[in-house]
C-alpha positions in Angstrom: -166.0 193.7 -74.2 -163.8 194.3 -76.8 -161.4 196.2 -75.2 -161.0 193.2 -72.7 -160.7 190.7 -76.0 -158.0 193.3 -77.7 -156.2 193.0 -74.1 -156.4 189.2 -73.3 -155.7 188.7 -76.9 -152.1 190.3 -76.9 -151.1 189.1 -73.4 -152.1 185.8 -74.6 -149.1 185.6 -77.1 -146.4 187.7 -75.6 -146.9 185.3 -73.0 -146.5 181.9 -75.5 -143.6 183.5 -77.5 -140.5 181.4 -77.7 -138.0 183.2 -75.4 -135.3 181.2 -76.7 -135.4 183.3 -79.6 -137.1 186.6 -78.2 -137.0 189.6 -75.5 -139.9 190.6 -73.8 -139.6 194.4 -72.4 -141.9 196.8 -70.6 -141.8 200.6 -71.2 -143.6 203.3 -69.3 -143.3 206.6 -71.1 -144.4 210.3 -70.5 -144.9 212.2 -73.6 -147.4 215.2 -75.2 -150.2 215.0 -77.8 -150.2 217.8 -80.2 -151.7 218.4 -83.9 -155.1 218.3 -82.2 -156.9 221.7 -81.5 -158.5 220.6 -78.3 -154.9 218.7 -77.0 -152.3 221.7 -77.2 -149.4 219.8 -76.2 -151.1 218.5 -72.8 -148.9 215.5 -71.2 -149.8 211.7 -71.5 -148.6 208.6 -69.5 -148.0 205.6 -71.4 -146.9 202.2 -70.8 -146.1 199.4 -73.6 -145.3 195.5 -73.0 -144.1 193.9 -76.2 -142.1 191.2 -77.8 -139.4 191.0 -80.2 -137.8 188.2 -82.3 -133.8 188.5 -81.6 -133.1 187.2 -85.0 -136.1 188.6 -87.1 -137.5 192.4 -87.9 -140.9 191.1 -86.0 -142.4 191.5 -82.9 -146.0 192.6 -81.2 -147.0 195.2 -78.7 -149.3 196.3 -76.2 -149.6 200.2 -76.3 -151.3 201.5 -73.7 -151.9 205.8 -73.6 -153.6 208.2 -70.8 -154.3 211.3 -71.4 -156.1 213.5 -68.7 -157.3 216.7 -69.5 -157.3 216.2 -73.1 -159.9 218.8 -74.1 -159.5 221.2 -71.3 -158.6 221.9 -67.8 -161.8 222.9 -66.6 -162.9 221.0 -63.6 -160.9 218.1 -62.0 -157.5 217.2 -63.5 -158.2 214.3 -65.7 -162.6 214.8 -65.9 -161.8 215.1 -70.1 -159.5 212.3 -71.4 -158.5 209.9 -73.9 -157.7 206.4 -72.9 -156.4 204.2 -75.8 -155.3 200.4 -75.8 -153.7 199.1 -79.4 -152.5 196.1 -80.6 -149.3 196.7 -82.6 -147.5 194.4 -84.9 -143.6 196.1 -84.7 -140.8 195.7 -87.6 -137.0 196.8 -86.0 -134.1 197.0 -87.5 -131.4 195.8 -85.7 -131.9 192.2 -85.0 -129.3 190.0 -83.3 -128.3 186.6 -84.5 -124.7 186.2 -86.5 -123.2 189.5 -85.2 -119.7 189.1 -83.9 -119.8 192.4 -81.9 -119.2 192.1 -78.1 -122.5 194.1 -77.2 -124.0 190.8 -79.4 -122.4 188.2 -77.7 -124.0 189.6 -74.3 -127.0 190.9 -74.9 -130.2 189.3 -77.1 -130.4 193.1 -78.5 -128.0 195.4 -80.1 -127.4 198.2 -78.8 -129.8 200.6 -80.5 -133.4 199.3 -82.8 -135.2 201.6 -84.8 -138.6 200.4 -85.0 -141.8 201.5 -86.8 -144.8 199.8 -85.4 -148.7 200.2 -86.2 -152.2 198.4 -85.3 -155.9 198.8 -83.9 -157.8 199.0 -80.7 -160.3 200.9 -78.7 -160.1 204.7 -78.2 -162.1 205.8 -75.3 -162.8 209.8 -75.2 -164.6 211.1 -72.4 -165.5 214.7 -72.7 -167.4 216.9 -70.1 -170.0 219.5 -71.4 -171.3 221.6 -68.8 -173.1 219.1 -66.5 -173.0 216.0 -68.6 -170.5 213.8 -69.9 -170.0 211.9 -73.3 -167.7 209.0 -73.1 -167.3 206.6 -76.4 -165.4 203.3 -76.5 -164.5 203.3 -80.5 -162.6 201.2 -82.8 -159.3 203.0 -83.4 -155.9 202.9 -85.5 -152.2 204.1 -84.8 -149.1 204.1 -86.6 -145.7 205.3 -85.4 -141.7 205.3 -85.9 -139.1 205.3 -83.0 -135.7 203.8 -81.6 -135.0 201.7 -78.8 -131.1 202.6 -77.3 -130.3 199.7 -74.7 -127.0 200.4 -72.4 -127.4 197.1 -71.1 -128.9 193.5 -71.4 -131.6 194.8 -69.5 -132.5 198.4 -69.6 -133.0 200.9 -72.1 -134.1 204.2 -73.5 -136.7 205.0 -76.1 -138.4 207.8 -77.9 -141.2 207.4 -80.3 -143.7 209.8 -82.9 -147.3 208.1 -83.5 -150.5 209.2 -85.0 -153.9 207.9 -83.5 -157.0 208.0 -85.6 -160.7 207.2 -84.5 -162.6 205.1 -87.1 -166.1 205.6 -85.4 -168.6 208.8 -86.0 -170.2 209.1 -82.8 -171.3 213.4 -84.3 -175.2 212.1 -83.9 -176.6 213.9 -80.8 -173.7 215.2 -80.3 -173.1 218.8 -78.3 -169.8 219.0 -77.9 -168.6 220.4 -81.2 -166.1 217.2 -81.6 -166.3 214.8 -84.5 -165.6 211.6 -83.4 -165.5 210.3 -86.7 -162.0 212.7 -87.5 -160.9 212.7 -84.4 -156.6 212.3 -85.1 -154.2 213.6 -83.2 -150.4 213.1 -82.5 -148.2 212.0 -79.3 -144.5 212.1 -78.7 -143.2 210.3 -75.8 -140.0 209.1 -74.0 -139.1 206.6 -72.2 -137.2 203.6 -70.2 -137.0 200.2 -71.6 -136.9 197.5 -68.8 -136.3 193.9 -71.2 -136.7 190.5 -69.7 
């Protein structure tokens, strides 16, 4: 339930922004999570869909992260993962509006934003243990910095650092070893930019 509220919430206003004044983009990303004993720099697959003012730092994001195979290969690729959906408020540098530049005349986005962005959501770890399975659906926090590089009105490259944090101690009956409570790691991920 709150996961769908969290999602319905954020598509609900990148979808009643004033796109007179903003530019919408989706970004699919692969990247690694690392700082995390159980992660060791196992891949992710990520995919954002934001909004950002043209003329002001401001904008909001949907980050969404998969992560098969976070705690292990054992068994079927992706049977331990960590799924999380954030909503992120973003501040970029960078804004359009009053630029004389010829990229600013085209475009509604200069040519490269630097953006550190940062919110809450639902972190959902799933971890196998021998022949059961212990999945949580938690209240979560991230924060991260990156840059947006566009080469045209429409299409872009990005690259970001975040850290993820889980709010919730699940450690009751629990026989996995894991702290839910601590549970932090870090991803790095690159990407394209597609901006509408």
């Amino acid at each position: 339930m709150a996961l769908r509220l969290t999602v319905l919430t954020a598509l609900s206003v990148l979808l009643t922004v004033n796109h007179a004044r903003a530019q919408g983009y989706v970004a699919p990303s692969i990247g690694a999570t690392f700082a995390n004993p159980s992660a060791e720099g196992r891949a992710n697959f990520g995919a954002d869909l934001g909004w950002l003012s043209s003329r002001e730092p401001i904008g909001l994001e949907l980050d969404v992260m998969h992560a098969p195979s976070f705690f292990g290969n054992q068994g079927a690729y992706g049977r331990n993962s960590v799924t999380t959906v954030m909503g992120n408020i973003v501040i970029a540098g960078g804004q359009t509006g009053g630029g004389r530049s010829r990229f600013r005349r085209r475009s509604p986005a200069t040519a490269v934003r630097p953006y550190v962005s940062g919110g809450v959501g639902i972190m959902h770890e799933a971890v196998t243990d021998g022949a059961s399975r212990l999945a949580n659906n938690d209240l979560g926090v991230n924060l991260g910095v990156g840059v947006m590089a566009f080469t045209s009105r429409s299409f872009g490259v990005r690259g970001d650092v975040r850290y993820f944090r889980d709010l919730v101690n699940n450690q009751n009956g629990n026989t996995t070893g894991i702290d839910f409570g601590a549970f932090h790691f870090w991803r790095v991920g690159i990407g394209a930019v597609f901006a509408f």
